[in-house]
Structure formats: C-alpha cells, structure tokens
MARPA-45078 format. One line per 5 residues: number of its first residue (from 1); for each residue x, y, z of N, C-alpha, C, O. Coordinates in steps of 0.02 Angstrom, whole numbers, padded with zeros to 5 digits. Example, Ala and Ser with C-alpha at 12.3 -4.5 7.8 and 13.67 -1.06 7.14 Angstrom:
2
1> 00660 -00284 00390 00615 -00225 00390 00660 -00165 00390 00712 -00166 00423  00642 -00112 00354 00684 -00053 00357 00645 00002 00394 00670 00057 00402
//
This chain:
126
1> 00043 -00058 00000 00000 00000 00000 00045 00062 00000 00088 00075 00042  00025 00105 -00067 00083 00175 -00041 00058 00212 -00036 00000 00206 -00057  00077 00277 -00007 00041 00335 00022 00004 00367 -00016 -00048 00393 00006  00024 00373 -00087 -00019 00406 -00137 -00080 00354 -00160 -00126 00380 -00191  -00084 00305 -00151 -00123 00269 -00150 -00198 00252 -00105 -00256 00244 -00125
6> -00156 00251 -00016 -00176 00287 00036 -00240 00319 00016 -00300 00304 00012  -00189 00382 00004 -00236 00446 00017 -00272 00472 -00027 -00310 00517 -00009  -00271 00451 -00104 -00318 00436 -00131 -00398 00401 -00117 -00453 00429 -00117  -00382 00336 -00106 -00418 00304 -00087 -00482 00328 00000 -00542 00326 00015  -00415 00349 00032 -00464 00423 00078 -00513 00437 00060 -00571 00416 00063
11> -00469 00502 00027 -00509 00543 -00003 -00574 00528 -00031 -00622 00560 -00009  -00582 00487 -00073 -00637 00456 -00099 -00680 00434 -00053 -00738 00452 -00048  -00654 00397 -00021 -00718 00352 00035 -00731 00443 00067 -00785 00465 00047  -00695 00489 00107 -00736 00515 00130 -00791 00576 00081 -00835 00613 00102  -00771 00568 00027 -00810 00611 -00025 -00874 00565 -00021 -00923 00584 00010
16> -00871 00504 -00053 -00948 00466 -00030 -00981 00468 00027 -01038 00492 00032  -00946 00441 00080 -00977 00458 00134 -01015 00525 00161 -01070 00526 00187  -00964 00591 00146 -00999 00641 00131 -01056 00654 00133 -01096 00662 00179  -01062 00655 00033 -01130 00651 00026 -01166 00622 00052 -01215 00651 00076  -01158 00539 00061 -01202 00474 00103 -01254 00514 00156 -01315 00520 00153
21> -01196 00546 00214 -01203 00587 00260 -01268 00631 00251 -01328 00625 00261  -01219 00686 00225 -01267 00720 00186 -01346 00725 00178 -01379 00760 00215  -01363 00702 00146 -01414 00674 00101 -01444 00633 00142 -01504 00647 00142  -01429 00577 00185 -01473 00544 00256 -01488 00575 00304 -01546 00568 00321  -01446 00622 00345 -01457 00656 00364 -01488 00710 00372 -01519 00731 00420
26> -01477 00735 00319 -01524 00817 00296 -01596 00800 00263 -01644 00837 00273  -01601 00738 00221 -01671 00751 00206 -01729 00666 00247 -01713 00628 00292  -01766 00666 00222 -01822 00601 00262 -01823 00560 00167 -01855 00581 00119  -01780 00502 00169 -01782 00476 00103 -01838 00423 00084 -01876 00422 00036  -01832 00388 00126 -01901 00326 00146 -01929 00368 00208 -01907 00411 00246
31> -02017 00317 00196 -02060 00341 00230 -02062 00311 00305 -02099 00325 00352  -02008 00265 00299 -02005 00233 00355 -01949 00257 00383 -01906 00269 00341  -01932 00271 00445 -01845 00295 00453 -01804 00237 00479 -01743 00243 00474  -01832 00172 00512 -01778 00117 00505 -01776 00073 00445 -01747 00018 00445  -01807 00098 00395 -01788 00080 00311 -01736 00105 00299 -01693 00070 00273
36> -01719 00197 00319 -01677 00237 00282 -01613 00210 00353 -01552 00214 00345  -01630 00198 00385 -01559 00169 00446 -01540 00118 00379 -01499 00128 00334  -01583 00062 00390 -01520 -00014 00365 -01492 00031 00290 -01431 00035 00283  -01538 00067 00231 -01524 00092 00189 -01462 00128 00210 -01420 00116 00166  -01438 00164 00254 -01406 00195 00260 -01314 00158 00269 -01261 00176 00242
41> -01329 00107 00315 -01292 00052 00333 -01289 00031 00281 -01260 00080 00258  -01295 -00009 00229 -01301 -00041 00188 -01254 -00013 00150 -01202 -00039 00131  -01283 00065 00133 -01224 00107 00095 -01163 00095 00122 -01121 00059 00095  -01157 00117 00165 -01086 00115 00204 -01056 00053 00204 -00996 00065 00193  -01061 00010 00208 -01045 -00082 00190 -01032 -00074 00114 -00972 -00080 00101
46> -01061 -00064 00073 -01056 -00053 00004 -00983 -00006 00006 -00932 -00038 00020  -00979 00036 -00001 -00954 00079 00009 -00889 00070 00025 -00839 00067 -00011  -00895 00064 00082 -00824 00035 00113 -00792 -00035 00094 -00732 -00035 00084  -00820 -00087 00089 -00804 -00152 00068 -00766 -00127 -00015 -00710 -00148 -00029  -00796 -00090 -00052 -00773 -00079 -00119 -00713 -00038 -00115 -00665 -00060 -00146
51> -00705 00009 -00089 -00655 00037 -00074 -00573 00019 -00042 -00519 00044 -00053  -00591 -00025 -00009 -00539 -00081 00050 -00496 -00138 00016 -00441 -00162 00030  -00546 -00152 -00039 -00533 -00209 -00074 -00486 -00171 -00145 -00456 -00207 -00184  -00487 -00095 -00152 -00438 -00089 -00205 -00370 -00085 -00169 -00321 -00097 -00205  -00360 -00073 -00117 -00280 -00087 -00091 -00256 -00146 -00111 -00197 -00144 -00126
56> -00284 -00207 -00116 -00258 -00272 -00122 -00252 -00319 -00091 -00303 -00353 -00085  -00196 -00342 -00062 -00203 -00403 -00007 -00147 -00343 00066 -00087 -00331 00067  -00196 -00324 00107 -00146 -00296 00155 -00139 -00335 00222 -00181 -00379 00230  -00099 -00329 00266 -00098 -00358 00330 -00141 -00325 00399 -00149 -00267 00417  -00158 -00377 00422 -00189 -00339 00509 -00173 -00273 00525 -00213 -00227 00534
61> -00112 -00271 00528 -00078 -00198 00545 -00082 -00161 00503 -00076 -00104 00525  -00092 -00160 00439 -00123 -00109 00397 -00204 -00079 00406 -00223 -00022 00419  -00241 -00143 00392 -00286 -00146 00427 -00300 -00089 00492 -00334 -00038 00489  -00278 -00105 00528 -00281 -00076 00597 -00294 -00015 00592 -00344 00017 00609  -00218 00012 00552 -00209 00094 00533 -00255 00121 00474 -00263 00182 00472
66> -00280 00091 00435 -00338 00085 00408 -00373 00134 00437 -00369 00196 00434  -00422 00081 00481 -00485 00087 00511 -00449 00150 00569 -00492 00194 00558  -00407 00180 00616 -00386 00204 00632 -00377 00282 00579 -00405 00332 00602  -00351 00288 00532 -00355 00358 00499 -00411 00360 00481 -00439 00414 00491  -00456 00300 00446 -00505 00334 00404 -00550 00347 00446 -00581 00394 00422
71> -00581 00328 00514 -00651 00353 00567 -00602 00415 00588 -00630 00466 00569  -00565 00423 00608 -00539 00497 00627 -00542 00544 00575 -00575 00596 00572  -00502 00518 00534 -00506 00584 00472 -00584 00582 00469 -00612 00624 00505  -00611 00555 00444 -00702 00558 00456 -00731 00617 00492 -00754 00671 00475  -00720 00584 00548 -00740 00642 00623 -00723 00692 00594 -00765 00726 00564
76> -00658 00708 00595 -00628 00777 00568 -00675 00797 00521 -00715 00843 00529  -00671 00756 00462 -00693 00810 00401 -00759 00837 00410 -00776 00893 00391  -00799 00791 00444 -00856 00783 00457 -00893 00841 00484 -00945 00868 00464  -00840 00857 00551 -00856 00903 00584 -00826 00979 00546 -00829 01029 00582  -00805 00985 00496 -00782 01031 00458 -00826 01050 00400 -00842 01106 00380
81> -00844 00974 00371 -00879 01004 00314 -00944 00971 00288 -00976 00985 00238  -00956 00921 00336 -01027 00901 00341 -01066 00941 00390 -01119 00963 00368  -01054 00954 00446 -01083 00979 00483 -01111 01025 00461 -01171 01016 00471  -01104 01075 00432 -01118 01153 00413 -01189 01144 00385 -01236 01182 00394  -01189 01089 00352 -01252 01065 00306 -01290 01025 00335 -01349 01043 00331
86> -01280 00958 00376 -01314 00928 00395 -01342 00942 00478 -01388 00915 00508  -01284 01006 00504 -01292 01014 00582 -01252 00964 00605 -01231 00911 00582  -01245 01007 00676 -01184 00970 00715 -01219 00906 00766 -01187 00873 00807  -01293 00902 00750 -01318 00862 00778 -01311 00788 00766 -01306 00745 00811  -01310 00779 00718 -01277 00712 00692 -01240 00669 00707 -01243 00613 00681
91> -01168 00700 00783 -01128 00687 00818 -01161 00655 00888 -01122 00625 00926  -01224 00659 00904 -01286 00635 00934 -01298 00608 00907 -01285 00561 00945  -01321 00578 00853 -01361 00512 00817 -01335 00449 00832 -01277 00433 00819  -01377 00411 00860 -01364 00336 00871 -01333 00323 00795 -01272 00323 00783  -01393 00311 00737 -01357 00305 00662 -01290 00327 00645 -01259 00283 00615
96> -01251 00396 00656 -01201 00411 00646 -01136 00373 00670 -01086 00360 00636  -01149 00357 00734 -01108 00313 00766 -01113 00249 00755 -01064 00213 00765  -01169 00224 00734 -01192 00138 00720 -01161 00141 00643 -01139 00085 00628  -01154 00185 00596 -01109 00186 00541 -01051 00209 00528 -01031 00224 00471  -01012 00217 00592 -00965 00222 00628 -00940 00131 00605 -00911 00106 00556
101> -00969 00104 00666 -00955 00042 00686 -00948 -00002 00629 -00897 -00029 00608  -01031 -00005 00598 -01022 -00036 00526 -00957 -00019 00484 -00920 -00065 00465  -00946 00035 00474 -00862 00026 00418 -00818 -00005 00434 -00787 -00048 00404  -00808 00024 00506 -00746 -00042 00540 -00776 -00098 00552 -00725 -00132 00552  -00817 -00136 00563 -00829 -00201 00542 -00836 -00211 00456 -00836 -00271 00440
106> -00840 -00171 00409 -00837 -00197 00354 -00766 -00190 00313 -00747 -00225 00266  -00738 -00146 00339 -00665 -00129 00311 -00614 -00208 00343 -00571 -00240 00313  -00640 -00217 00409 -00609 -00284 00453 -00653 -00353 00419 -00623 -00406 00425  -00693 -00354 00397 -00721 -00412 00363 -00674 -00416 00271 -00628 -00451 00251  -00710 -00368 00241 -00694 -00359 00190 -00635 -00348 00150 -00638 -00335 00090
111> -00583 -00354 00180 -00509 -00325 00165 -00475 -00386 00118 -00494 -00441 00138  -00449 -00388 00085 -00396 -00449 00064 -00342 -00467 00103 -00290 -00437 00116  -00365 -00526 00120 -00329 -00538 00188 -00250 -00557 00163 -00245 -00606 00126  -00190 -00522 00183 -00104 -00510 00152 -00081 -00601 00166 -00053 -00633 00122  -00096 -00627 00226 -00085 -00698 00236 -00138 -00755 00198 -00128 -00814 00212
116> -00169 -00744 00171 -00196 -00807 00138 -00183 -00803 00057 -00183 -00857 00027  -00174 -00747 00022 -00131 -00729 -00010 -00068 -00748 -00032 -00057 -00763 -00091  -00010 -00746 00028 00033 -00778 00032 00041 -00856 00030 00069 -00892 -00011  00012 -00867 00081 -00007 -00943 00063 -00039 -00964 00015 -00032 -01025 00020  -00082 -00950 -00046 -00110 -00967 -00101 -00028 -00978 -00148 -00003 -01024 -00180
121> -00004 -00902 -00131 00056 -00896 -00180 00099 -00947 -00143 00147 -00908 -00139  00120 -00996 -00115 00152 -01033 -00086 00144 -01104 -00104 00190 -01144 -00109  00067 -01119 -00117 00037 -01169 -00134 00049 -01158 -00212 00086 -01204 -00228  00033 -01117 -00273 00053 -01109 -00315 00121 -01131 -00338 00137 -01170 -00383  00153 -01098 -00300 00238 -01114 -00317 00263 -01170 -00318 00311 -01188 -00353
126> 00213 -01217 -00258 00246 -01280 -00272 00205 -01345 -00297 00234 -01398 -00309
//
C-alpha cells in the first residue's frame, strides 16, 4: 500500500460518505426511518467493502491503521464540512455512530486478507 495510494483512496471514501451523510441526514428519504437506517448502513458496507478491497491483499496492521485514519479523518472532516449542512447534531445520532461501527466491521471483514494470499502464492509455487 503507498501513500499516494492511501490517500487517494481516503479521499474518496470520505467524499462518498460525505454526501451518504449528507443526504441521510439532511433530508427524510423513505417513509419509514428504520428503512432509511439499514439503507443507510447498507451504503456504508457497500461503500467501504469496495473501497478496502482496491488496496489489495494488506496485513492486520495495515488494517488496523486503516480503520484508525479513516473514522478519525471522518470525524474531522465531518465536523468541518458536513456539519455546516447537515448540523452538528448528527454527532448525537445513534445512526451516525452505528455507521461508525459498521465501516470498521466492514473494512475488518472485507479486506484482502495479506496472509492467505501468501499462502495461495506458496501453494502455487509448489
């Protein structure tokens, strides 16, 4: 994984999320609002799983730092440049935080795991 790669890849997830944000937050999309929750979740699983999986095959400890920059940088941006639009209330939302959780469980599910990888390429070789 290299840094320009990285932070590309950032960037992007938090531009979707963003909007995601955005747009769930600020308006009533379904008539039901624990439709627009799993809808919302759902995105974010989508989302993130697709994103995780263009790094390649990384290790735990990538992983880790992963999920570690990208919910922080999040927060951050969040509170910089979602907020303004969606309100700072959002930082209160059970949902906000429950799609919190969901990415890091989907970025930790979804990742190409760097050791089985290896071992495929091991089994290959011989």
């Amino acid at each position: 994984m290299t840094l320009k790669k990285f932070l590309l890849i950032f960037v992007l997830q938090w531009l979707f999320l963003a909007l995601l944000k955005g747009w769930f937050f600020r308006h009533q999309i379904f008539a039901n609002s624990g439709l627009q929750q799993l809808a919302f979740w759902a995105a974010i699983i989508i989302i993130a799983a697709a994103l995780v999986r263009r790094f390649g095959p990384i290790s735990f400890l990538e992983v880790f730092a992963l999920v570690v920059v990208w919910t922080l940088g999040d927060l951050l941006l969040d509170l910089i440049f979602v907020s303004p639009y969606a309100g700072v209330s959002i930082f209160s939302s059970f949902q906000y935080w429950t799609g919190m959780l969901v990415m890091i469980i989907a970025i930790a599910v979804c990742h190409k795991k760097r050791h089985i990888h290896i071992r495929q390429q091991q089994q290959a070789h011989h």
